[in-house]
LONUNU-776754 format. One record per atom (N, C-alpha, C): x, y, z. Coordinates in steps of 0.001 Angstrom, whole numbers, padded with zeros to 6 digits, always signed. Each point is the difference from the previous one (the first is absolute). Layout:
XYZ/...
***
This chain:
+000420-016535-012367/+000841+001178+000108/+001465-000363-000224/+000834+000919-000242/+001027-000131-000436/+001140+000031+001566/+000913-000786-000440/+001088-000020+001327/+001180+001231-000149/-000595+000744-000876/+001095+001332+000400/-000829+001114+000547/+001389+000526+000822/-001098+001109+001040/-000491+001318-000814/-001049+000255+000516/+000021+001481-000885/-000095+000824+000740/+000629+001275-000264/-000042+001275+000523/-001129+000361+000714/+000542+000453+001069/-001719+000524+000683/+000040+001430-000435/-001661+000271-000585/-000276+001084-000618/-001319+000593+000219/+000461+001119-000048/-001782+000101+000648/-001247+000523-000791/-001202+000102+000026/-000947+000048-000705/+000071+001006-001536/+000508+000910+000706/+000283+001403-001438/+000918-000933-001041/+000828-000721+000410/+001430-000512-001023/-000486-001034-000422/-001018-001051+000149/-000388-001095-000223/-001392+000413-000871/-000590+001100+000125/-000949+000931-000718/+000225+000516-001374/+001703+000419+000163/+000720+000578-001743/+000694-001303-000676/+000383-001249+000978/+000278-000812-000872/-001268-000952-000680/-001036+000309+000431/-001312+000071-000604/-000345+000628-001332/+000195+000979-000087/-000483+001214-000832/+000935-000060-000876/+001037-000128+000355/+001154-000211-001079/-000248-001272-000721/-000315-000981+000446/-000366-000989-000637/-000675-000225-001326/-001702+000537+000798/-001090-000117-000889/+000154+001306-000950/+001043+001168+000366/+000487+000951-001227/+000605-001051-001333/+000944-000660+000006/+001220-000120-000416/-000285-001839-000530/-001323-000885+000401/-000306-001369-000392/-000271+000480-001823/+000104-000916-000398/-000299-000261-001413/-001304-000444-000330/-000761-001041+000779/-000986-000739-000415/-000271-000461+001547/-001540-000214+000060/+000054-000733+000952/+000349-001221+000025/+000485-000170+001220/+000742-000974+000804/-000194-000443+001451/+000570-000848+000454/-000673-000397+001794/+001850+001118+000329/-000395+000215+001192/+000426+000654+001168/+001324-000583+000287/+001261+000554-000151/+001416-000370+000271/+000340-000089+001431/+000187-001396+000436/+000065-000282+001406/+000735+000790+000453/+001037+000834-000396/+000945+001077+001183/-001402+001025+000346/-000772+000085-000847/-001458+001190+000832/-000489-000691+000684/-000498-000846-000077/-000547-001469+001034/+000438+000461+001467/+001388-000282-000660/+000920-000051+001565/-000358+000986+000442/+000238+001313-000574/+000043+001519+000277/-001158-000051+001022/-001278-000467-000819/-001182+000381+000844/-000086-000682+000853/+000176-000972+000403/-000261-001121+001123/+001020+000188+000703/+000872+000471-000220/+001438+000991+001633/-000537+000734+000732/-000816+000896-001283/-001160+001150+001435/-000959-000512+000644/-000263-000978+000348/-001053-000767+000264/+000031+000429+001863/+001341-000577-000057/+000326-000116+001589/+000185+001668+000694/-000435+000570-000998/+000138+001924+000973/-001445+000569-000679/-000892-000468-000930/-000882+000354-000487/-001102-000861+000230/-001558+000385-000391/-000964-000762+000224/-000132-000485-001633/-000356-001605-000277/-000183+000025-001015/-000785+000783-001386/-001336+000204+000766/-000467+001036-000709/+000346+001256-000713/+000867+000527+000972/+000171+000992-000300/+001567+000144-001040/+000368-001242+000408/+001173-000095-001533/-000979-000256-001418/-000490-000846+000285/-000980-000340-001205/-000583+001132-000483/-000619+000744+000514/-000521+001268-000494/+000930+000571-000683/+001006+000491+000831/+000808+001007-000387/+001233-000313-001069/+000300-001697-000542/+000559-000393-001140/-000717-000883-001078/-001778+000421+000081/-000484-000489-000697/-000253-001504-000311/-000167-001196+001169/+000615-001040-000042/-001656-000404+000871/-000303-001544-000784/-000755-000222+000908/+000192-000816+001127/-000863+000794+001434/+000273-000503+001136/+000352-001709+000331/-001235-000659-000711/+000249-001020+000490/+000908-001135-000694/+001066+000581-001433/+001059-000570-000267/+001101+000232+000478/-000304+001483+000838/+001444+000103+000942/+000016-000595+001268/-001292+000262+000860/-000141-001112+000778/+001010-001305+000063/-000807-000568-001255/+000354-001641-000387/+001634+000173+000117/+000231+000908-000234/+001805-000020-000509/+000978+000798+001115/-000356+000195+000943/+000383+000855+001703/+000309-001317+000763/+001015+000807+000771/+000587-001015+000749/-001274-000234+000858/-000107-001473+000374/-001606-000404+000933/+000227+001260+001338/+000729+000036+000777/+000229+001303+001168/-000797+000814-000349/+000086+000598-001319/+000015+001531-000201/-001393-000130-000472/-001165-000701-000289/-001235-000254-000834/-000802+000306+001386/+000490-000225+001215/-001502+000901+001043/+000091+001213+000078/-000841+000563+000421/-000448+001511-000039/+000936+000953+000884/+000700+000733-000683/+001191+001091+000545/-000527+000433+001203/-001252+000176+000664/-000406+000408+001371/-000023-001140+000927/+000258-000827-000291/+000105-001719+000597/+001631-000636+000094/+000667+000369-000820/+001394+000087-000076/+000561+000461+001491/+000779-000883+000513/+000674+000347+001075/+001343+000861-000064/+000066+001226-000065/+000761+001035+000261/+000687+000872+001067/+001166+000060-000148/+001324+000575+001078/-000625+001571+000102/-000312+000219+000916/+000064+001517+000393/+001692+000421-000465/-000803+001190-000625/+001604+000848-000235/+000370+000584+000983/-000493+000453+001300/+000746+000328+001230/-000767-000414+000998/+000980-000104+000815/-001105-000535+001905/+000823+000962+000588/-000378+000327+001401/+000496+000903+000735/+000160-000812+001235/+000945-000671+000662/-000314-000799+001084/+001155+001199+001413/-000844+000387+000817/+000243+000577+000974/+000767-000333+001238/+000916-000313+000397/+000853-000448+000802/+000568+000870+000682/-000588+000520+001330/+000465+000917+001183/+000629-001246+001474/+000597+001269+000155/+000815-000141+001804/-001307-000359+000461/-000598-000386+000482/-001723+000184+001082/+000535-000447+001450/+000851-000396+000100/+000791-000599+001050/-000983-001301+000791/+000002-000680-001279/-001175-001049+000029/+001372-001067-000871/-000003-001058+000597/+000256-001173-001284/-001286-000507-000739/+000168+000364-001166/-001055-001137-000895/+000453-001152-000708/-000909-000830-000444/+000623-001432-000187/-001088-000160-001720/+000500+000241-001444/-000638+000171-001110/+000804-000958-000861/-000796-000655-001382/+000529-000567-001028/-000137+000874-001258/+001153-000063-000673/-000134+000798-001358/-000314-001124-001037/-000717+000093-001065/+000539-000919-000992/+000167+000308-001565/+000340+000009-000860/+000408+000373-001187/+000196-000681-000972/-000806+000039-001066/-000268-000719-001298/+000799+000936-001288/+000863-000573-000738/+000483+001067-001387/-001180-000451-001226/+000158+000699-001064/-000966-000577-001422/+000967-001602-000180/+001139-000341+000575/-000104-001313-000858/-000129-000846+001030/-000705+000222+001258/-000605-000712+000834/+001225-000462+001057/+001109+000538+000011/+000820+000146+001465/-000647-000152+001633/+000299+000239+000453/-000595+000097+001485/+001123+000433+001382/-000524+000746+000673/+000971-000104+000872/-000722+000525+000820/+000080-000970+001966/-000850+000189+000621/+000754+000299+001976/-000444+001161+000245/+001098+000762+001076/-000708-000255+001433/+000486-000075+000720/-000788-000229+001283/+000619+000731+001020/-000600+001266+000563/+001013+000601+000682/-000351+000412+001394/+000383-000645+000909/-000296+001076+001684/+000367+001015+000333/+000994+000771-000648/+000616+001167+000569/+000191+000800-001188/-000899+001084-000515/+000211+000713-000751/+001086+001117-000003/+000514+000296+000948/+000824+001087-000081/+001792-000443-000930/-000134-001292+000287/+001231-000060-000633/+000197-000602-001594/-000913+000513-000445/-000675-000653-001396/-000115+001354-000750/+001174-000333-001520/-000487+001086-000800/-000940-000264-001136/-000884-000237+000221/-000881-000254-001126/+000049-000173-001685/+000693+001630+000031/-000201+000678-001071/+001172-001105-000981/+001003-000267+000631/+000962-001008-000210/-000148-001481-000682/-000818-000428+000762/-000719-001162+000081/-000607+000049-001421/-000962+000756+000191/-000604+000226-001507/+000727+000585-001254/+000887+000364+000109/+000800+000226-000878/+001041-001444-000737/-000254-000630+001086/+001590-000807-000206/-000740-001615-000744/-001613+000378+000530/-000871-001357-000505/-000613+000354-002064/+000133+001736+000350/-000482-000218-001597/+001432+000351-000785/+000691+000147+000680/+001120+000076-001153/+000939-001741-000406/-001017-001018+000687/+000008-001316+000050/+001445-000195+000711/
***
């Protein structure tokens, strides 16, 4: 793979720079590594299959060519909930809880707290993904 970054793009745009392609080739030819790239970027938000299908590509040369991460099965993939709801009342109870927090480039940050009332959460989490 190539050491320049490429645009993250998502399946529809990586689909017409497809189509535009095989419109507009002269002769056949092998596959211009910027599509390479294209397809193997969606790897990590898509299941392979289903890029392969849907840009005409066979599975198991995109496979071969996916970052190793992204080649297990998208339901096996360890994924961030897009929201949690964590509940924090007066109970006129002290509780004693750990938070912990992972970003996509593998950050961490890990909270340990006895006294919830004087803890703004919402803060916390704000201030860890905006790095």
């Amino acid at each position: 793979m190539s050491t320049e970054t490429t645009p993250h793009r998502t399946l529809e745009e990586v689909e017409d720079l497809f189509k535009n392609w095989r419109k507009t080739r002269k002769s056949p030819r092998p596959m211009p590594r910027r599509l390479w790239e294209a397809a193997t970027g969606l790897t990590a938000e898509y299941p392979i299959p289903a890029i392969a299908k849907r840009l005409h590509l066979d599975p198991t040369e995109l496979k071969r060519r996916a970052p190793a991460e992204c080649t297990e099965p998208a339901d096996q993939r360890r994924t961030a909930p897009a929201f949690f709801e964590l509940a924090i009342g007066d109970h006129g109870v002290d509780y004693e809880w750990t938070i912990e927090m992972e970003d996509r480039t593998g950050s961490k940050m890990k909270i340990h707290v006895r006294d919830s009332r004087s803890l703004d959460l919402h803060e916390i989490c704000r201030a860890f993904r905006s790095g």
